[in-house]
N, C-alpha and C positions, 0 to 999 in steps of 0.2 A: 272664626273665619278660615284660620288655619285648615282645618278637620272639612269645610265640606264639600263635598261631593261638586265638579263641575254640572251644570244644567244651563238651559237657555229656555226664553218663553216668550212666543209671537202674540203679542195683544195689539188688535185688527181694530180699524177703527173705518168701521165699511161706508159710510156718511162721507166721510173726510177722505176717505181711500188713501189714509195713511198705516202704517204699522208703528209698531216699535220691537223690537228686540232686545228681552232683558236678560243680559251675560250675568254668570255667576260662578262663583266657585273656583275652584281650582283648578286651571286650564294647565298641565306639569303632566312631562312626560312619565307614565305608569300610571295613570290617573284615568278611569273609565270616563270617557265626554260623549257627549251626542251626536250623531251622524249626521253631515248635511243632506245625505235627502230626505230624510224625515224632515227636515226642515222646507226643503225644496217644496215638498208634496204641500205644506204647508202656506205657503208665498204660493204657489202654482194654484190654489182655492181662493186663497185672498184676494190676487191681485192687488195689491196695493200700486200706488203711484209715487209715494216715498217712504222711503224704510229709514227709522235711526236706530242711532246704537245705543242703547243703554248700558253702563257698567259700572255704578255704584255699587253694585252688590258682588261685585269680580272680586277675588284673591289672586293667588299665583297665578302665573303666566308665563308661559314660552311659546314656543314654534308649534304648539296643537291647536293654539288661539289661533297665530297669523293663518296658518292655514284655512281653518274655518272662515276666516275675515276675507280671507283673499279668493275664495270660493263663495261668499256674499257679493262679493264685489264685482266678478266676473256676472255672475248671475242679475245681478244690477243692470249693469252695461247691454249683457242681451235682452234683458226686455224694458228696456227705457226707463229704468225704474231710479228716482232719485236715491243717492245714501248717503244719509246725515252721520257723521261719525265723530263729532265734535267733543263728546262724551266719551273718548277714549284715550287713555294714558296718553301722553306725550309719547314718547316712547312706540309704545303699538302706533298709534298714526304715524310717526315718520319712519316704520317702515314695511307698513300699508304703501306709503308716497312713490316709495321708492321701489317697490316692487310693482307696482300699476304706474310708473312713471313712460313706462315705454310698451306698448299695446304688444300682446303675442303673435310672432310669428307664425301668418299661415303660408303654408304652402298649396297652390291649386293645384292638380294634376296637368299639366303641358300635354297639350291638343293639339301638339304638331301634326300638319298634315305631311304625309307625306307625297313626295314629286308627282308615285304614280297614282294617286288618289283624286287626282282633279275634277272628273269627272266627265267633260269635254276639251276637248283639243289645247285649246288658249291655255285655260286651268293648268293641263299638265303640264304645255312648256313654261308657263306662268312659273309653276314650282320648283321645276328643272333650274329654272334661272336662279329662284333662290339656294335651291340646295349646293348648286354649283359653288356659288359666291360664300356659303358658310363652309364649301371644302376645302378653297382656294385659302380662306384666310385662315383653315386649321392645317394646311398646309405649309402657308407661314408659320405659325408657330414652332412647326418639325423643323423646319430648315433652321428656327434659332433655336433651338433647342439641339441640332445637330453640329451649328457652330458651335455653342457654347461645349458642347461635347472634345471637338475639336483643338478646343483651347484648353479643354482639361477643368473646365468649370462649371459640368454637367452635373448634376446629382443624379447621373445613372449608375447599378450597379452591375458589374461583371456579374455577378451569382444568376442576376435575372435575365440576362443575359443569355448566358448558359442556358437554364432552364428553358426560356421557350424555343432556342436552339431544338433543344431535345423535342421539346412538344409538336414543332413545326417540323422535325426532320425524321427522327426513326420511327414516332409514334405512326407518321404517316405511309410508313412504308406500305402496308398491308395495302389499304384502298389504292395506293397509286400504283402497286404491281396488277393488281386484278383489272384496274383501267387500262393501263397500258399495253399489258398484252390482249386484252378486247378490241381496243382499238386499232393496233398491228393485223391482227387478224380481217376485223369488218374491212382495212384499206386493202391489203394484201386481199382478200376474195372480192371485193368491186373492181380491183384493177385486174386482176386474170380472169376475168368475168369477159370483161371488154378487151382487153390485149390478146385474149388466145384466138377472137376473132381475127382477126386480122396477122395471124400465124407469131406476135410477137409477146411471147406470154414471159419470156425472161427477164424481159423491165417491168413488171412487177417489183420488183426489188427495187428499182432508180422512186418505184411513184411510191412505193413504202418510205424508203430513206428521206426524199427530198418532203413529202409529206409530215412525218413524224417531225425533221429538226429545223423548221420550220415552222411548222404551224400548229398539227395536231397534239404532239407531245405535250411540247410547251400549252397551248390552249388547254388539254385537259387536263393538266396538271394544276392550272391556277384554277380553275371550274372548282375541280375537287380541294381545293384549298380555301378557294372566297365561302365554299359551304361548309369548312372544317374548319378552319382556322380561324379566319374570318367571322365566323358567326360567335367561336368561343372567346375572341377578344372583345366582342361585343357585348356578349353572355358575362366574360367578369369584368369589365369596366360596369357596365350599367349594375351588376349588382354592389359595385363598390360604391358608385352612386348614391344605389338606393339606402347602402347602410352607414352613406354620411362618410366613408371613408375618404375620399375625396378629399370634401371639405374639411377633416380634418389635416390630409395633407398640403393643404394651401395652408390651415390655419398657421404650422408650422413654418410659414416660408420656404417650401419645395413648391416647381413646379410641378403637375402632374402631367405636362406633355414630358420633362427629363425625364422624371423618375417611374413612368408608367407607360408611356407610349414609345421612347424611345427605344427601351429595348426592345420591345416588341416587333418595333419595323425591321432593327437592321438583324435579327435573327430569321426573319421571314426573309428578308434579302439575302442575308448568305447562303439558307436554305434551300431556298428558289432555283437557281441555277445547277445546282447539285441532285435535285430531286427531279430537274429535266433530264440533264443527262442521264438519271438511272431509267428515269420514263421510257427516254430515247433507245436504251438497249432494250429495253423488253420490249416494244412495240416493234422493234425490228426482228426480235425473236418470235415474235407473236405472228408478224407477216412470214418470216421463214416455212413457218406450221403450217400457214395454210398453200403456203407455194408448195411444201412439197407433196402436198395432199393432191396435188396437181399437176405433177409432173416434172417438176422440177428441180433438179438433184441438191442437196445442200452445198455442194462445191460451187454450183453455177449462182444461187443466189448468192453464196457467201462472195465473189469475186466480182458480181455485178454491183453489189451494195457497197463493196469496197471501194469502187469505181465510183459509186455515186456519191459518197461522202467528200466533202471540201470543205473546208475552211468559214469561206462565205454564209453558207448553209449552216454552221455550226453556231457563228458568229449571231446570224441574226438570231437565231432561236434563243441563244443567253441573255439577249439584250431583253428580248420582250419578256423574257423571266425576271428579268432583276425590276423593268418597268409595271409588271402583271403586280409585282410580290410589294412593292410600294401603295400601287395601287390599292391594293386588298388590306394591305394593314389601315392605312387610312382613313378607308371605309369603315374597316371595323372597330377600329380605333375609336374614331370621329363619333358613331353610332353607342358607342358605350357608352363616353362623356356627356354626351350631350341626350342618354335616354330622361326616361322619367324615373322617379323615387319611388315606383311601385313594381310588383312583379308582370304585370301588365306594360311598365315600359318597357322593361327589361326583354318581355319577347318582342316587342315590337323593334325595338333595337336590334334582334339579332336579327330578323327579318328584314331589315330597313339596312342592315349590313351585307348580306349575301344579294337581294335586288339589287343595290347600287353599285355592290363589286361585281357586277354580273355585265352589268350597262359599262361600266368603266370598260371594261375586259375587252369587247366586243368594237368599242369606239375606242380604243388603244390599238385594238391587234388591226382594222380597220387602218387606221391612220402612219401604221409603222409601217404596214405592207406597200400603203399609197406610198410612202417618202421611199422607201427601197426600192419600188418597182419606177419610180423617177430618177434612181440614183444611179440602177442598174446594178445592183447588187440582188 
């Protein structure tokens, strides 16, 4: 019994529409055994309606058997098929039991829709309403998670810290000087476009200045951020996601708002402000270029612009940067966590991150201008 060879043999009892399966041999790892689909192909022509197990003729035995068993057994279950196993070792049944004790984890692909997907009017704010209320309360999460920071009970690290520092701040220098001096420029030629009419073409410089630290800087700076940054915190949360990394960071008792979103925000926030103010110089350089393409000597813009700069004007332009740069982490943040476990969520998260930090941005910069232009600042 020692010496032979493991084998199994389906004997079909097509009247009865039952089977039986006769185990044999030496099921021991190094030991050549029979492949379940051959077996498969076999049951899949039968049909039977209950399968037993046969194992009077079995020898040795380990984990090449349960395998087999537990791949009958699945197989059982998807096509309604009864299986009699009474005729197997002690041993092998209980832990058959125990392994089919608790049915396998499927996962469905999440068929979120998203906000602007509705398809008619109701539908979108319908979604709005939800996506909103899934922001607000990932929103809370940040906030305890930034207490907890606070208190020194975060499981955030400095290194990551640092790091998306870098990523959110010099990486992005390039795009944001090319914008910003485009931008400088297209204001600076619409405004001496119209001011030379009217013989006042030296404010130019006030509608550059007050334009850029205000509104324009700041606005395309987070633009060019909610589609750079933003979409890359989306792009790797959701692929941590998909490869379960996540979940194995809960497994361990870490939050993943601490220890993964956290640093993310407040790098994007110290960022933020810093990378307006560089915006802010170039787009003021940018409008200089084309004033004096114009006629207008660099002394004169440079003392008009000086004149135009204050305080107020500076003021708001940093607030709506450190509010922009929340904004967008959260978005993107939020969009990562919460993609699907396939590379198909994964784009759709970054895309579902850059439209919703786009709409934030727009109903932010909206909303700060209305409270300022009421405050009289």
């Amino acid at each position: 019994m020692s010496e032979q060879a493991a084998g199994l043999e389906l004997r079909c009892d097509d009247a009865a529409r039952k089977a039986v399966l006769h185990l044999c041999g030496n099921w021991i790892q190094g030991a050549e055994v029979p492949s379940f689909p051959e077996l498969r192909a076999q049951l899949n022509a039968a049909a039977p309606q209950e399968l037993s197990l046969d194992s009077t003729e079995l020898g040795q035995w380990d984990s090449l058997l349960m395998a087999l068993l537990l791949q009958c057994h699945n197989y059982c279950r998807e096509h309604d098929i009864e299986l009699l196993n009474d005729d197997l070792p002690e041993n092998a049944r209980r832990l058959l039991r125990i392994a089919t004790s608790v049915p396998p984890q499927r996962r469905e692909p999440r068929a979120r829709t998203r906000w602007w997907q509705g398809g008619h009017p109701l539908a979108v704010l319908r979604n709005l309403r939800d996506d909103l209320r899934l922001s607000l309360a990932f929103f809370g999460d940040v906030c305890l998670a930034l207490w907890a920071l606070l208190r020194g009970r975060a499981n955030t690290r400095f290194t990551d810290f640092r790091h998306f520092c870098y990523q959110a701040g010099p990486d992005a220098f390039a795009i944001i000087s090319l914008t910003s001096i485009l931008v400088g420029m297209i204001l600076g030629y619409l405004g001496a476009v119209q001011l030379q009419q009217f013989g006042a073409g030296i404010y130019v410089a006030d509608l550059v200045v007050i334009g850029l630290l205000r509104e324009m800087g700041v606005l395309m700076t987070a633009i060019v951020m909610a589609g750079r940054t933003g979409a890359a915190y989306a792009a790797q949360l959701g692929t941590m996601q998909a490869s379960e990394e996540i979940d194995a960071v809960r497994t361990m008792g870490v939050s993943p708002i601490e220890f993964l979103v956290t640093p993310r925000i407040l790098a994007l926030v110290v960022m933020m402000p810093l990378l307006t103010i560089y915006a802010n110089l170039l787009g003021i350089l940018g409008g200089g270029i084309v004033a004096g393409g114009m006629g207008i000597s660099p002394l004169q813009y440079i003392s008009q612009a000086s004149a135009a700069i204050s305080l107020p004007h500076i003021g708001v332009g940093l607030l709506k940067s450190v509010v922009f740069a929340i904004l967008i982490a959260i978005a993107g943040c939020r969009s990562g966590i919460q993609s699907g476990r396939d590379s198909a969520g994964v784009g759709q998260a970054a895309t579902e991150a850059v439209v919703t930090a786009l709409v934030y941005l727009i109903v932010a910069d909206a909303a700060v201008n209305i409270l300022f232009q009421h405050l009289g600042v």
